[in-house]
C-alpha positions in Angstrom: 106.8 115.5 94.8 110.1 113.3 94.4 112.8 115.6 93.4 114.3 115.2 90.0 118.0 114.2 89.3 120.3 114.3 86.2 120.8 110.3 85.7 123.6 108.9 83.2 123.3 105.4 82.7 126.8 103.7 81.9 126.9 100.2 80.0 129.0 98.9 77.1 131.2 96.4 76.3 133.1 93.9 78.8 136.3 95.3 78.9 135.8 98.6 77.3 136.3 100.8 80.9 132.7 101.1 82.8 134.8 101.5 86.3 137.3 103.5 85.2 134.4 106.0 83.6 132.1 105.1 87.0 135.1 106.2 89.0 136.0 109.6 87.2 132.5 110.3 87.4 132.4 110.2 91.3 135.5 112.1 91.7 133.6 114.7 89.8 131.0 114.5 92.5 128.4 112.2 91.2 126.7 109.8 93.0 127.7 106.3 91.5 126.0 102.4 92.0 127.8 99.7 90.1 125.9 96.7 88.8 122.7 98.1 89.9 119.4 95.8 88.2 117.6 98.0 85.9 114.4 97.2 86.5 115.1 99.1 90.0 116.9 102.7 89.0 113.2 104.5 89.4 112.8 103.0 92.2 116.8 104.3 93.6 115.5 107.9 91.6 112.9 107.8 93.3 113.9 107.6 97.1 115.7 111.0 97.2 118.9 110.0 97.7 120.4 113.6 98.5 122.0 114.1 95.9 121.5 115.7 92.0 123.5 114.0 89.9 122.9 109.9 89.9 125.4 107.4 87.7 124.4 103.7 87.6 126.4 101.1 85.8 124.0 98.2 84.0 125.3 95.7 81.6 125.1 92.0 81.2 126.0 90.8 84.6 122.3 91.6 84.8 121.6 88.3 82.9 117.9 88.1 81.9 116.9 91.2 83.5 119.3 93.5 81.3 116.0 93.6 79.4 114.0 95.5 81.4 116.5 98.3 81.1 114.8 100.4 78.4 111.1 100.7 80.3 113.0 101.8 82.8 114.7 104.3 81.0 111.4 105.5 79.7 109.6 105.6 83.5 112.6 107.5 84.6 111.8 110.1 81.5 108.2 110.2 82.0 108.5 110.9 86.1 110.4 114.0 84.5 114.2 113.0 85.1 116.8 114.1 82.5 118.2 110.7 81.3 121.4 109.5 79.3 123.2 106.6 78.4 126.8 106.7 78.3 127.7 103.5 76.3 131.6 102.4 76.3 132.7 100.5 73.0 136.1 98.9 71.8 137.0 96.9 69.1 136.9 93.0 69.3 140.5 92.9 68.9 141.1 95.7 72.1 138.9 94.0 74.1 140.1 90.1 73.2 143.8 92.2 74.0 143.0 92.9 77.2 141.1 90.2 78.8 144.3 88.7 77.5 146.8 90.7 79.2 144.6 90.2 82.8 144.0 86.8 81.9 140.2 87.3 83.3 137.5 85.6 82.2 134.4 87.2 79.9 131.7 87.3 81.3 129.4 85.4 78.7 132.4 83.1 77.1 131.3 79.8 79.2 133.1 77.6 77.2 132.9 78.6 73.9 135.8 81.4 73.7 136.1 84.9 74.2 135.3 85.9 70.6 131.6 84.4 70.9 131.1 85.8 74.1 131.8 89.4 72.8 129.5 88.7 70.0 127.1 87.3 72.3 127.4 90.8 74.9 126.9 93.0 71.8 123.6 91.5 70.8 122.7 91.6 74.6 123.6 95.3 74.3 122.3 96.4 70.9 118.8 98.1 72.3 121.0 100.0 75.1 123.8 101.1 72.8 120.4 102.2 70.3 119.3 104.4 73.3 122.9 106.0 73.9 123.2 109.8 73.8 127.2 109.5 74.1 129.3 106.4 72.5 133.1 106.5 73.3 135.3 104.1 71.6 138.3 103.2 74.0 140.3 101.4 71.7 143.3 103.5 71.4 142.2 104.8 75.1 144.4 104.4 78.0 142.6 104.4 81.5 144.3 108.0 82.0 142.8 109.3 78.5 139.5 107.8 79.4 139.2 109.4 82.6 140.3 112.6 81.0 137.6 112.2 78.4 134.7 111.3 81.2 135.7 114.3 83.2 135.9 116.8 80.2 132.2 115.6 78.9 130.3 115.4 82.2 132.4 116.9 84.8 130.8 120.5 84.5 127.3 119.3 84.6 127.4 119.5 88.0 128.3 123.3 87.3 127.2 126.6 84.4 130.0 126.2 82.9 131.0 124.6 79.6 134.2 122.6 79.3 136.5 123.1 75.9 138.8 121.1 75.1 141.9 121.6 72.4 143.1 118.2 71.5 146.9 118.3 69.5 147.0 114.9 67.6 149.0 113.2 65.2 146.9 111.5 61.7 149.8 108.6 62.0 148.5 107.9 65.1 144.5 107.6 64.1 141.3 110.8 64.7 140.4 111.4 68.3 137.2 109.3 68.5 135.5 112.5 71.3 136.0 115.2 68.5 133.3 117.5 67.9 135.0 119.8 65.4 138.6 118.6 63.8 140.7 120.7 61.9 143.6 119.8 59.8 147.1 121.8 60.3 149.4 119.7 57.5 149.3 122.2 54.9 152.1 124.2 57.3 155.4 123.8 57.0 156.4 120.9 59.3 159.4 121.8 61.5 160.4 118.0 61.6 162.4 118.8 58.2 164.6 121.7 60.4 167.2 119.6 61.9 167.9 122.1 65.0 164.2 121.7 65.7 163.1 118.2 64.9 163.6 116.6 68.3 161.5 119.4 70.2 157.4 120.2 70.7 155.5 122.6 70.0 155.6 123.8 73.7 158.9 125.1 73.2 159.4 129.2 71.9 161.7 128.1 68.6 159.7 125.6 67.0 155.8 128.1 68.1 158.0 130.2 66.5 158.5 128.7 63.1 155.0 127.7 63.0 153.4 131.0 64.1 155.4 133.7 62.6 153.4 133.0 59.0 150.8 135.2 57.6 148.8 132.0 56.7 148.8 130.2 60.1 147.6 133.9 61.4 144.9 133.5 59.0 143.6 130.0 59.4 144.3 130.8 63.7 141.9 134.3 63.5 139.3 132.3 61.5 138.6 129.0 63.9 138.7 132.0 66.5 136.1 133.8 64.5 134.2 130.4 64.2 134.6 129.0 67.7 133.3 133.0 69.2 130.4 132.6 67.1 129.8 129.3 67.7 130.4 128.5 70.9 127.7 130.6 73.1 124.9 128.7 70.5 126.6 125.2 72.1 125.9 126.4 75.1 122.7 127.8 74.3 121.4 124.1 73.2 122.4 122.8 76.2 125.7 121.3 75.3 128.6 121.4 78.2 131.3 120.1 76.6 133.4 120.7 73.2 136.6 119.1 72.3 137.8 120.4 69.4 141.2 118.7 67.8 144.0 119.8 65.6 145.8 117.1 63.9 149.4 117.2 62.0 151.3 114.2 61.2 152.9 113.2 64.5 151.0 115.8 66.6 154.2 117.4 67.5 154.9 120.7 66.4 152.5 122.2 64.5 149.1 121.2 66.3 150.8 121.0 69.5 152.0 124.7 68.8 148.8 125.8 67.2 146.6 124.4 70.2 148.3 126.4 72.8 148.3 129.7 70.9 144.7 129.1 70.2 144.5 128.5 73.8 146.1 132.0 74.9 143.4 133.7 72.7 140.2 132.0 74.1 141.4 132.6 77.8 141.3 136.1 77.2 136.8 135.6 76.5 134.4 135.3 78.5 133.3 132.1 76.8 136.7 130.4 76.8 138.4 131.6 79.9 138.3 127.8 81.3 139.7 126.2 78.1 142.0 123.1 78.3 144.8 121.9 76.3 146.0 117.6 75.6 148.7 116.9 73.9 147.2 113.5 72.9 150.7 112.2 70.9 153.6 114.0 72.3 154.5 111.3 74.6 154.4 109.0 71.6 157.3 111.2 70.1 159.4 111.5 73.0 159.1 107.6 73.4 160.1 107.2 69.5 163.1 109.5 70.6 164.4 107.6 73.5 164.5 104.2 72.0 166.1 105.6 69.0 169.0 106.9 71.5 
C-alpha cells in the first residue's frame, strides 16, 4: 500500500504571494513542486516520494487543464490522503499595485488590461477558492508578514505541537485578516495622552506599567487567560495546530503591545502555551510616523 501524505494544495490570485508561501513552507521542511498540472498530484502522491508532508502550487498557468484540479482533489481524498487548499487572495487594487511596481505582465491580460485579466483569473479560480480550507488575504501583507503567517499555520504540522500566536495591532491600521479570536483593549487608558510616555511601546517597563498596574486590565488579562486554558486543549483536541489570537488598540502601540507580552509571560508558564509567540504587527508603523515627524 502507497503510504499516505499530508498534501496542501496552494493556488490564488496572480500576485497574491504563492512563492513566497511555497517557499516558507519548505523551509519548514515540506516537500514543495511549483506549477505542477493537477491532473497529475495522485499520480506524484502516489510514487512515495520519501517524504510526509507534500505542497504543490496549481493555478492558471495550467490553462485548460486547471480544470481537472478538483477530481483530483477528490482521488487524492478517496486513496485516504489528508487534503487542503491553501488559497492566497488580495484585493484588485493590491494586486493591479504590484504588477505595477514589477512592471510584469498578468498572466491572463493578453491585450485587454490587467483589470480583465484579474477578473478573468478569479472565475478560473472560483471552484478552487470553493474547495479552500484556509483563505489569506495579503493585501496589507508584506512578504515578511506572509511568511510569518505560512509558518505560524502550517509550520507545526510537521510536529505535536500547536503554534499560538499573540498579534498587537492597531484598528487605524485595519483587523488582522489570520485572526481566530480578537479582542478589543481601547476601553484602557491610552498612554499616548502621557507626554513622558507617548513616543515609547509597550515593550518598555514605564508605559506596561501604566497599562498593567489597573485592577480592570487585571481583570479583562485573568479572563482571556481563563478562556484561552479552557479553550485551547479542545483546539487541539479537533485537530487544529494553529491559533492566532490578536489584541487591537488604536495604533497598536502601548496598550496591545503591552497587554500581548504580559499575556505571553502567563501562558509560557502551561503546559499548553509554553511555545507561545508574540508580533507586534504595527509598532514599526509608529516608529516610522516618529522619524519623519523629527
Amino acid at each position: 500500500m502507497n503510504a499516505l501524505h499530508r498534501i496542501l494544495v496552494i493556488t490564488g490570485m496572480s500576485g497574491s504571494g504563492k512563492s513566497t508561501a511555497a517557499r516558507a513552507l519548505e523551509d519548514a521542511g515540506w516537500w514543495c513542486i511549483d506549477n505542477l498540472p493537477a491532473a497529475l498530484l495522485p499520480k506524484v502522491a502516489a510514487l512515495g516520494v520519501g517524504q510526509d508532508f507534500l505542497a504543490f502550487v496549481v493555478d492558471v498557468r495550467e490553462g485548460v487543464y486547471l480544470e481537472a484540479a478538483p477530481a483530483a482533489l477528490a482521488e487524492l481524498r478517496a486513496a485516504g490522503h489528508r487534503v487542503d487548499v491553501l488559497f492566497l487572495d488580495a484585493t484588485d487594487e493590491a494586486l493591479t499595485r504590484r504588477y505595477s511596481e514589477t512592471r510584469r505582465r498578468h498572466p491572463l491580460s493578453a491585450n485587454d488590461g490587467i483589470n480583465k485579466g484579474i477578473a478573468k483569473e478569479r472565475a478560473a479560480l472560483a471552484a478552487l477558492r470553493e474547495q479552500a480550507q484556509h483563505i489569506i488575504d495579503t493585501s496589507a501583507l508584506n512578504v515578511h508578514e506572509l511568511r510569518r503567517v505560512c509558518t505560524e499555520r502550517f509550520a507545526t504540522e510537521r510536529s505535536d505541537g500547536m503554534a499560538l500566536t499573540l498579534v498587537s495591532f492597531g484598528f487605524k491600521y485595519g483587523i488582522p485578516s489570520n485572526a481566530d479570536l480578537l479582542f478589543d483593549a481601547r476601553f484602557l487608558p491610552n498612554p499616548f495622552f502621557n507626554p513622558d510616555l507617548r513616543t515609547l511601546s509597550g515593550r518598555e517597563q514605564r508605559v506596561a506599567d501604566f497599562v498593567l498596574d489597573r485592577p480592570e486590565t487585571q481583570a479583562f488579562l485573568d479572563r482571556i487567560f481563563a478562556f484561552l486554558e479552557a479553550m485551547v486543549p479542545l483546539y487541539r483536541r479537533e485537530g487544529k495546530t494553529y491559533l492566532t489570537i490578536a489584541f487591537g488598540c488604536t495604533g497598536g502601540r502601548h496598550r496591545s503591545v503591552a497587554i500581548v507580552h504580559a499575556l505571553q509571560e502567563r501562558m509560557r508558564r502551561t503546559s499548553w502555551g509554553e511555545a507561545c509567540q508574540t508580533w507586534d504587527r504595527d509598532l514599526e508603523k509608529a516608529e516610522e510616523q516618529d522619524a519623519r515627524m523629527r
